[in-house]
N, C-alpha and C positions, 0 to 999 in steps of 0.2 A: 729532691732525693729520688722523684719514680724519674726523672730523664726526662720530663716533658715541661715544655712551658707552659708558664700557668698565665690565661689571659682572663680581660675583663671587658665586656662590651661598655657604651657609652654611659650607661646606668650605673656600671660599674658594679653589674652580674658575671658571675661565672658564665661559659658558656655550657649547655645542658649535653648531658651524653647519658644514652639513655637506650637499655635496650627491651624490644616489643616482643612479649610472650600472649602467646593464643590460648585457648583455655580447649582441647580438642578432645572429645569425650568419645568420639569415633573412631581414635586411633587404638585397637585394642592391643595391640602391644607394649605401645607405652602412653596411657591416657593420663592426664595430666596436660600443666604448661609447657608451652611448646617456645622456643624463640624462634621467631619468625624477621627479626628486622635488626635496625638499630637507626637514630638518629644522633645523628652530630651533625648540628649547622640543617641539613637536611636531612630528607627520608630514603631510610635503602628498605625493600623487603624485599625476601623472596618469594615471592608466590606460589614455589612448587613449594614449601611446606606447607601452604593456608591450605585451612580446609572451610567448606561454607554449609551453609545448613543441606544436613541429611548426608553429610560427608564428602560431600561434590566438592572436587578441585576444579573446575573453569569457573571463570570470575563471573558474574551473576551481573547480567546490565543494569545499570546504575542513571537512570531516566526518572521523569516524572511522568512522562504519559508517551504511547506510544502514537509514532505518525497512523494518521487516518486513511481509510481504504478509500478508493475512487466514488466517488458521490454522495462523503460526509462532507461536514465543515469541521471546524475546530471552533469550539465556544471556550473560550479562555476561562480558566478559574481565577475568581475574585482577589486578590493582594496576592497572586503566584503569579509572576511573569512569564514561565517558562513552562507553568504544565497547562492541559486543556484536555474535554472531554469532547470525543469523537461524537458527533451527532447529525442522523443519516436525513438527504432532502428527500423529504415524504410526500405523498398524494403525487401534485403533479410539478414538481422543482425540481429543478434541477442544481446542479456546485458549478458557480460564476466562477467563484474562488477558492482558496483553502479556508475562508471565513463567511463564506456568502450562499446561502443560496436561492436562487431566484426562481419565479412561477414561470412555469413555458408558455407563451401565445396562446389563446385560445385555437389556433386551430393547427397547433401542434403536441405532442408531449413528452415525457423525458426518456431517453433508450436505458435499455435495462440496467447501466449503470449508472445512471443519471450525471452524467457527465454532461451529457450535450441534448436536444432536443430535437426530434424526428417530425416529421407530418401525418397527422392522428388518418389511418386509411379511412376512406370515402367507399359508404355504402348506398345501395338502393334496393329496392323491393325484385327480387329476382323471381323468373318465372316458373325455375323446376322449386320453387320454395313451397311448402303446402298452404302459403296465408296467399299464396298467388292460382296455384293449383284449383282448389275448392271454387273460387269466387267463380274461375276462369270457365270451367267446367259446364259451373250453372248456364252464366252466361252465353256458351254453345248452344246449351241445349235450347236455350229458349232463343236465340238468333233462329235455331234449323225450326224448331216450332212456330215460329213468327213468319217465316218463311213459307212454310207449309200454308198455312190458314192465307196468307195475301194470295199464294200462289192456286188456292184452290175456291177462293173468291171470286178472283180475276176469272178464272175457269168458269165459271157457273155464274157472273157476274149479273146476267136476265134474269136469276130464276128467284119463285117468291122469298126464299128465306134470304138470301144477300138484299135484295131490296127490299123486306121488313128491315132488317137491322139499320138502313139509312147507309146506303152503299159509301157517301161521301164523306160521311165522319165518320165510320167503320175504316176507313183507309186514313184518315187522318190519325186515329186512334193509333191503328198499328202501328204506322210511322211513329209514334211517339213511344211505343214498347219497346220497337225495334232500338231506338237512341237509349233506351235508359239501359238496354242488353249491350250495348255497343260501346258506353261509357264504360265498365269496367273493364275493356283493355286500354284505355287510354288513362286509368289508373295505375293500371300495371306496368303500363310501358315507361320506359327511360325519361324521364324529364328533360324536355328541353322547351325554346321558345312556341313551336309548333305543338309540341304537345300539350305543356301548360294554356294556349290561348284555347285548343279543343276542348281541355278540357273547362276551364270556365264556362264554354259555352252552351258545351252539353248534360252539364253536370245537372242542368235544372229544366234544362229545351224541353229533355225528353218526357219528364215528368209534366212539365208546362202544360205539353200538347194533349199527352192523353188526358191529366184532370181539367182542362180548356172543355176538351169534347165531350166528357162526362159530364159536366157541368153543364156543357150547351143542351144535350142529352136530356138531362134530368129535368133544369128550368122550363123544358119545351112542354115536357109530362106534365110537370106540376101548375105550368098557367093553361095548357089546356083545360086540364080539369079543373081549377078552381074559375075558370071562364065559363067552364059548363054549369056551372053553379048559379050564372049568375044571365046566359044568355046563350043561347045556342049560334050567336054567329063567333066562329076561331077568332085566337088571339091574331096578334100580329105578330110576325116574324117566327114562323114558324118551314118556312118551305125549308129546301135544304140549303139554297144559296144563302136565306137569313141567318140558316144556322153557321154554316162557314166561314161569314162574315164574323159573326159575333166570336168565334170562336179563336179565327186572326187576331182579332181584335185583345183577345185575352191572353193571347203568346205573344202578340207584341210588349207585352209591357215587361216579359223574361227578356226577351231579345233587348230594348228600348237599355232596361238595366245593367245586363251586359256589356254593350258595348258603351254605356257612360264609365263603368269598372272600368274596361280599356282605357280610357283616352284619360283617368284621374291617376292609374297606375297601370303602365304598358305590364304585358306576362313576362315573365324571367321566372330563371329557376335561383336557389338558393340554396347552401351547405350550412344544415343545421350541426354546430357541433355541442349545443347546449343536450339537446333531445337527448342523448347516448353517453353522458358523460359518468360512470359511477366511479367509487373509490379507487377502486383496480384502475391504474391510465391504462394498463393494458389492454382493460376492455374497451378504450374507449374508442369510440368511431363518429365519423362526421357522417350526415343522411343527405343526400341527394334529393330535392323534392320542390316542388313549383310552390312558389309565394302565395300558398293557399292558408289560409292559419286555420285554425278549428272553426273562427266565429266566422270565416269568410265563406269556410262552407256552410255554412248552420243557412248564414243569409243568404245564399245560392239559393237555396233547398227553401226558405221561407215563403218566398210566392207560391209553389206548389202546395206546399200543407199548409197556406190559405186556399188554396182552389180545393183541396182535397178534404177540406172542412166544410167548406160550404157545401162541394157537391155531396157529400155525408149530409148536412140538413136535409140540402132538398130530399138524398132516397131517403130520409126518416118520414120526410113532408109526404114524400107519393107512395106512401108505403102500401096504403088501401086502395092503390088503384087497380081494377082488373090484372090479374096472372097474366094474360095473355097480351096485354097493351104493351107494345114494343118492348123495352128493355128493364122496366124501373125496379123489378125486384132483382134482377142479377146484376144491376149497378150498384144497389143498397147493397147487397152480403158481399159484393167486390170491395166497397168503401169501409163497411163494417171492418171486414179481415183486412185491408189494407193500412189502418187508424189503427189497430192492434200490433200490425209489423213495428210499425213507426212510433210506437209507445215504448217496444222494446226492444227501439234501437237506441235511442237517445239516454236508457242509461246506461247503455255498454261500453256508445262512444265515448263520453266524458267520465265514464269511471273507469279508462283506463290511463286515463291523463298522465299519472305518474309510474306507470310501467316501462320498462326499459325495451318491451316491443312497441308501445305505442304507435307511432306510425304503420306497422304492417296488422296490427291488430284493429286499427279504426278504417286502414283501408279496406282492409277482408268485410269487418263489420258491415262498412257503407255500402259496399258492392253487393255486397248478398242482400241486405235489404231488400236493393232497389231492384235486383232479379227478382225477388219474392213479392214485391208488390207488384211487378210485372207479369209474374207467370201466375197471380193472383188473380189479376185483370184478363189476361189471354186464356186463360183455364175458365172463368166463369162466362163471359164475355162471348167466346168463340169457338171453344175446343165442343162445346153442345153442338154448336151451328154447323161445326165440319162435320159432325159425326155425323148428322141426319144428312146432310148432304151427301157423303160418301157411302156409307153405308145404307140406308134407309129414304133411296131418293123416292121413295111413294110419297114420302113424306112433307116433299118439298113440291109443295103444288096452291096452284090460287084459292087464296078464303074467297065466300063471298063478297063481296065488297060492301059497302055499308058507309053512308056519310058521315059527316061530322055530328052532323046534329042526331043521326040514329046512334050512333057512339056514346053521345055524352047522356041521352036520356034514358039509355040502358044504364049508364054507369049510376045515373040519378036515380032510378029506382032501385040499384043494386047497396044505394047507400040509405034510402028511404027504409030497402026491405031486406036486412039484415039476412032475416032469415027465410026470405023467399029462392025461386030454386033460377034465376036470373042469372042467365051467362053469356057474355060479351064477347061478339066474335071480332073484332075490331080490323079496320080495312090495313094488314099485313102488309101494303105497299106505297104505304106513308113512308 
């Protein structure tokens, strides 16, 4: 009767016809249902009726998660095939893939949008830096002072106060001030094969030779007088060639240890990229620096502060022996103050182990040190001797001479008679 056929699908249902009202409460002119569509068989709407939340007519993206920015992954969510959550590669990875992301080489890290991985820059210890500056400074100063005092030895090289002080190991001495002033630029400098083998080799030479000659120094004082103690004829080995020798003798075995280092592990240099690694990749940096590790200095430096301990016994040993007898009290307050640098150096350097200057902070450290126990040694040692020399050359004239055996039997009643008025002019050109 309406003019239309009437069918039935397979089931033997009507087919549905059906039309779609929106329910639009933002239409203020006519709020209410709204038709929006209709289906028969399929779906018709029109869109420009709908309206979506807050009144917005453009259709609203219909996704489960949105594509990832450059240097996430996507971690797929659990029984959804089709959505996932954006998750960025942090510290030092970078995105292999839209599901991966992998850690960069150690000695590279990931560019700012970690897409890809860059080569982490390479630093070294530079010179207008102030951990280079400070050390470097010292170090002049006490080259141009060590220079002075050889150069005004040499000068005056006959007269009694350069040969009281023992002309041969006074010059052996300074050469070994001079190296330990000389090794902190070969800290500072650029590492390479030549640099790294100097610096092994000087790193302990310089110390070697001056506590070799302080020790040779001291030992001579203290068997003298404990000889005199016991006989008025001198120990043996006491001239100045004995001392020389023995004193070789105790820098060969710095030398002897060095170059077995060489030949167990040749010098090269190495890029630390662990030292400078923090959270930030950005900060991180690789260090330039010779195959020295902290214990390899430690053992460098160990043979001297054995020499620098013993020659401390002995000035404790000869501490009572005449003021005036060659050098033994201003060896003792050189060894004293020197044992006190080196006490407080040892816990600057390994307590800064895990600092992220480490390296320019234990370089600085070591360097000043070994300046300070140098210009501890040139300041007590010899900066007296130039003065009187230069200034005050009345000063510098022949003691009476006096032999061994008038020496030590002075010294013997000066230790018999405590408080007698016994004073020791001792032959100044021993």
């Amino acid at each position: 009767s309406a003019g239309t056929s009437v069918l039935f699908n397979e089931n033997g249902d009507a087919p549905g016809r059906y039309d779609i009202f929106q329910f639009q409460m933002t239409n203020h002119s006519h709020p209410g249902y709204h038709v929006i569509g209709q289906w028969t068989n399929n779906l018709r709407l029109n869109l420009e009726e709908m309206q979506w939340s807050g009144g917005d007519k453009s259709v609203p993206e219909s996704i489960c998660s949105f594509p990832c920015k450059p240097g996430e992954r996507k971690k797929m969510v659990k029984g959804v095939p089709c959505c996932w959550h954006c998750e960025l590669c942090d510290g030092y990875q970078y995105q292999l893939d839209e599901f991966t992301c992998e850690t960069c080489p150690t000695d590279m890290r990931p560019v700012p949008n970690r897409t890809a991985c860059c080569p982490t820059p390479i630093i070294k210890l530079e010179w207008n830096s102030p951990w280079a500056l400070v050390p470097a400074s010292l170090a002049m100063l006490g080259i141009l002072a060590t220079s002075a005092v050889v150069i005004t030895f040499i000068r005056f090289n006959d007269t009694p106060i350069v040969r009281a002080s023992g002309r041969e190991l006074s010059y052996v001495l300074l050469t070994g001030i001079f190296l330990i002033y000389l090794i902190t630029f070969l800290m500072i400098a650029e590492p390479g094969v030549v640099v790294c083998a100097f610096r092994r080799l000087l790193l302990g030479l310089g110390m070697a030779i001056s506590y070799s000659a302080m020790l040779t120094k001291t030992n001579r004082i203290y068997r003298i007088f404990e000889q005199g103690k016991r006989s008025v004829t001198p120990p043996k080995f006491i001239s100045p060639s004995s001392q020389l020798v023995i004193t070789f003798i105790l820098i060969s075995v710095q030398v002897l240890g060095v170059f077995v280092w060489f030949a167990v592990v040749p010098p090269h240099t190495i890029i630390d990229y662990e030292e400078l690694r923090p959270p930030n990749p950005d900060l991180a940096r690789g260090i330039l620096k010779c195959d020295m590790s902290d214990l390899s200095i430690i053992c460098c430096l160990s043979y001297s502060i054995v020499l620098m301990v013993t020659c401390t016994v002995y000035a404790v040993k000869s501490r009572g022996v005449p003021e005036t007898f060659n050098e033994a009290k201003p060896i003792g307050f050189t060894m004293y103050t020197t044992c006190i640098v080196w006490l407080a150096f040892v816990p600057i350097f390994f307590g800064t182990a895990q600092s992220t200057e480490k390296m320019f902070i234990q370089t600085a450290t070591l360097t000043v040190s070994m300046s300070m126990s140098a210009s501890v040694s040139l300041g007590m040692l010899y900066i007296p001797k130039v003065y009187v020399i230069v200034f005050h050359p009345e000063q510098n004239v022949q003691k009476r001479k006096r032999s061994f055996k008038g020496v030590v039997q002075a010294a013997t009643q000066k230790t018999d008679k405590p408080n007698g008025d016994t004073k020791i002019e001792p032959d100044r050109s021993q």
